[in-house]
C-alpha positions in Angstrom: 80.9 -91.8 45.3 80.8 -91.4 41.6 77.6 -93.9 41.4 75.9 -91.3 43.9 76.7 -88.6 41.9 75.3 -90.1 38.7 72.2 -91.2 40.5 71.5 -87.9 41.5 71.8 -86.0 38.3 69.4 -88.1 36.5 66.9 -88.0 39.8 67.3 -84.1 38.6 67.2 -84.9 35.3 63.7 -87.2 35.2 62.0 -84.6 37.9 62.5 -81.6 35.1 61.4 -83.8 32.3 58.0 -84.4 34.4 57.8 -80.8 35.2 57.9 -80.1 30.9 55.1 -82.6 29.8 51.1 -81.8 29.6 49.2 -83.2 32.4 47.0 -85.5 31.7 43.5 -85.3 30.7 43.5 -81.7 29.2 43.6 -80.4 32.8 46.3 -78.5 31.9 46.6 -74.6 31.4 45.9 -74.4 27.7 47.4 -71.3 25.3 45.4 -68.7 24.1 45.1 -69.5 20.3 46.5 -67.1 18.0 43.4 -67.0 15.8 40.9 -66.2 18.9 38.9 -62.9 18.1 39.3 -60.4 20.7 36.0 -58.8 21.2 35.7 -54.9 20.3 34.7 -52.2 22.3 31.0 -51.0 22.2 30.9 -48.2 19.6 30.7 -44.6 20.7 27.4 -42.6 20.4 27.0 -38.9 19.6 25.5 -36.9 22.3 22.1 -36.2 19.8 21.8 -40.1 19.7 21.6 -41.1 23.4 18.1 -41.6 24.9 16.6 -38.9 26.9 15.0 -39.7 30.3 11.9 -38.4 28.4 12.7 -41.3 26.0 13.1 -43.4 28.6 10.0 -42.8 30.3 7.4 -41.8 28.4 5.7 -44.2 26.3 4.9 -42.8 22.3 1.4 -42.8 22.3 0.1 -43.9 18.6 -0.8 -41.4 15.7 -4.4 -40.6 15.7 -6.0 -42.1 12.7 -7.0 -39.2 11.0 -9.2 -41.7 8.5 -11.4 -42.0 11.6 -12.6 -38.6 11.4 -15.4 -37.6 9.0 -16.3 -33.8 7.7 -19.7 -32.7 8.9 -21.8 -29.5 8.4 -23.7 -27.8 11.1 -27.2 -27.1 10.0 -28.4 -25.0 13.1 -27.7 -21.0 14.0 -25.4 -20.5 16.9 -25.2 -24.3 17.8 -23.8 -25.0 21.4 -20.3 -26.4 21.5 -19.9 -28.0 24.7 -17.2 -29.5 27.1 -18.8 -32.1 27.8 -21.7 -34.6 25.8 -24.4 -33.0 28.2 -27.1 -30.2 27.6 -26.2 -28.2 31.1 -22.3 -28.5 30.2 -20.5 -25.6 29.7 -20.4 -23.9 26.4 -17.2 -23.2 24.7 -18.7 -21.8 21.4 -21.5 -20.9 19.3 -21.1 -22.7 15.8 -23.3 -20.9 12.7 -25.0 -22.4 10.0 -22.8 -23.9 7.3 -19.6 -24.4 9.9 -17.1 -27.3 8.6 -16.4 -29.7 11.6 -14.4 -32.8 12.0 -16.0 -35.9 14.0 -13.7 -37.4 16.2 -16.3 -39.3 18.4 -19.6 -40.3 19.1 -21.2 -40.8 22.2 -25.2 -41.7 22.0 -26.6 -39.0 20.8 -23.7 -36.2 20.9 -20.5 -36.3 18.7 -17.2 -34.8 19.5 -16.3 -32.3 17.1 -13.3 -30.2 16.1 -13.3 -26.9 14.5 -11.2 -26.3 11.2 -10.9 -23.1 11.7 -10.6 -22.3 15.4 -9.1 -25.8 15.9 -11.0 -26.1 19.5 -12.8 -29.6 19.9 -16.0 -30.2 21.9 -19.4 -31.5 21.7 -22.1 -30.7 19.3 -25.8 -32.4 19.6 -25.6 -35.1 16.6 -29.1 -33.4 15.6 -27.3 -30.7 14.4 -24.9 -31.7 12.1 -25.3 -33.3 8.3 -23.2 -34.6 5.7 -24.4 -31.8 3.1 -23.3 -28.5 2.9 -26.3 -26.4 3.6 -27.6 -23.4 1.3 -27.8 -20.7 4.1 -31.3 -18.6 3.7 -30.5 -15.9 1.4 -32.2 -12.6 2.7 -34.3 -11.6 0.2 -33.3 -8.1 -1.5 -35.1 -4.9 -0.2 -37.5 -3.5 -2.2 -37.3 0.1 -2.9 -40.3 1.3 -2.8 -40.4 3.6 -5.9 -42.9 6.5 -5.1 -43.8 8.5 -8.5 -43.6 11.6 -7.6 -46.5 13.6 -9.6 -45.5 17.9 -10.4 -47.6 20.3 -8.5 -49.9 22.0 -10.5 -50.6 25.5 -9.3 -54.5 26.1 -7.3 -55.3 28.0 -10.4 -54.4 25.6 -13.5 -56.8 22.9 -11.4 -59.5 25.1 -11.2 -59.3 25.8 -14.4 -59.7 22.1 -15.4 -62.3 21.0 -12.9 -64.3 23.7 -14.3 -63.5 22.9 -17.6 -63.7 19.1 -16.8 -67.7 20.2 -15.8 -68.6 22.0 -18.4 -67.5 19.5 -20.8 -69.7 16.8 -18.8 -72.7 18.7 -19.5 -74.6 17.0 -22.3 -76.1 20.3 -23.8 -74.6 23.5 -24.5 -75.9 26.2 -22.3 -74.1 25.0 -18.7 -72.9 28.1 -17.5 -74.6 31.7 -18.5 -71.4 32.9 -20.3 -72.0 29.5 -22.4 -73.4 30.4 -25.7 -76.4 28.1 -27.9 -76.1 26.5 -31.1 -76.9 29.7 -32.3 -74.1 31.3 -30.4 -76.3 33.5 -28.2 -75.0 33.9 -25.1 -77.1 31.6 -22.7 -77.4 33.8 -19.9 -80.9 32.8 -17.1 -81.2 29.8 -19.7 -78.0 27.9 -18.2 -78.4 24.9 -16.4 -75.9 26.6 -14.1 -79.1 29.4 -13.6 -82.0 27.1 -13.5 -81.8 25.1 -9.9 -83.2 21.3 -9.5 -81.5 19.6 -12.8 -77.3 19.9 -13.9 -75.5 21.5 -11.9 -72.2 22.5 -13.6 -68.9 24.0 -12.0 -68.8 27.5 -14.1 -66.9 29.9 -11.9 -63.4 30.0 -10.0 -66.0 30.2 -6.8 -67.8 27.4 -7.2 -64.7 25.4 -6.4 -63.6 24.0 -3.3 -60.3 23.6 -1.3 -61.6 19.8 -0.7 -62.1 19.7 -4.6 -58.8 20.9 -5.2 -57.0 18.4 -3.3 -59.2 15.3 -4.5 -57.9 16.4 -7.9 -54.3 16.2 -6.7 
């Protein structure tokens, strides 16, 4: 009875001893070492740093180079600035003479433009546009016409000095009867003024004309 008992116990015994040791082969259940690294929790973004679904779905287009652009000068008066590189296209401006332009494009013979000022872009015919500045045609000053404005003589100072003008035009000295001779008789019949067919001298107020006095004027 006693040999039973003793038999049983270390039947007991040897089956917890087996239940204790490793099974072979690693096959085991291992422990979690104590120097394994947990891994952290994804850090929290700020609400201004999450991507939009603008962000998400729009691609970013590229800067324009703005190297590829070159000044230009228009060198015609109200130049057409079209929508489109074609003659019959719709025009969207006029551009004057001396307007600073930026070329973004060419297409044969028409170039896409933008305006500094206006900033509106279309097409300009390449013929029109230069690297130089052009000198715009100054307008040449008025003239101002100066008119010399003479004083009006009175009827009776010219008729005093076309008669005077006359007498003095006479090459002798008896042109009018009140004239008077070397002498200084009066001449009288013996004027050229009396004697018809030769000189005929201007000796009285009468003897002028209205014609005459205007010509004088």
């Amino acid at each position: 009875m006693r040999k039973r008992y003793w038999l049983l116990c270390g039947v007991i015994l040897l089956g917890i001893m087996k239940l204790g040791e490793t099974p072979e082969g690693g096959r085991g259940v291992a422990s979690p070492s104590p120097t394994a690294t947990v891994p952290s929790a994804p850090a929290k973004l700020e609400p201004d740093q999450l991507p939009t679904p603008e962000m998400r779905s729009t691609p970013v287009a590229p800067a324009q180079d703005a190297e590829r652009s070159e000044p230009k000068f228009v060198r015609g008066n109200s130049v057409a600035l079209r929508q489109a590189p074609n003659a019959k296209a719709k025009i969207l401006d006029r551009l004057n003479l001396g307007k600073r332009v930026m070329v973004l494009a060419h297409e044969g013979q028409w170039s896409r433009v933008k305006d500094d000022l206006a900033q509106r872009e279309g097409w300009v015919a390449s013929r029109f546009l230069s690297d130089d500045e052009p000198v715009a045609k100054r307008e040449a000053p008025e003239v101002k016409q100066t008119v010399e404005v003479k004083p009006k003589i009175s009827p009776s100072i010219i008729i005093q000095r076309i008669i005077a003008e006359s007498i003095a035009g006479y090459p002798g000295t008896c042109a009018c009867p009140y004239s008077t001779d070397r002498r200084g008789r009066k001449c009288g019949s013996r004027s050229a003024y009396s004697k018809p067919g030769g000189y005929s001298p201007i000796c009285f107020a009468g003897d002028v004309s209205r014609s005459m006095i205007e010509a004088y004027n």
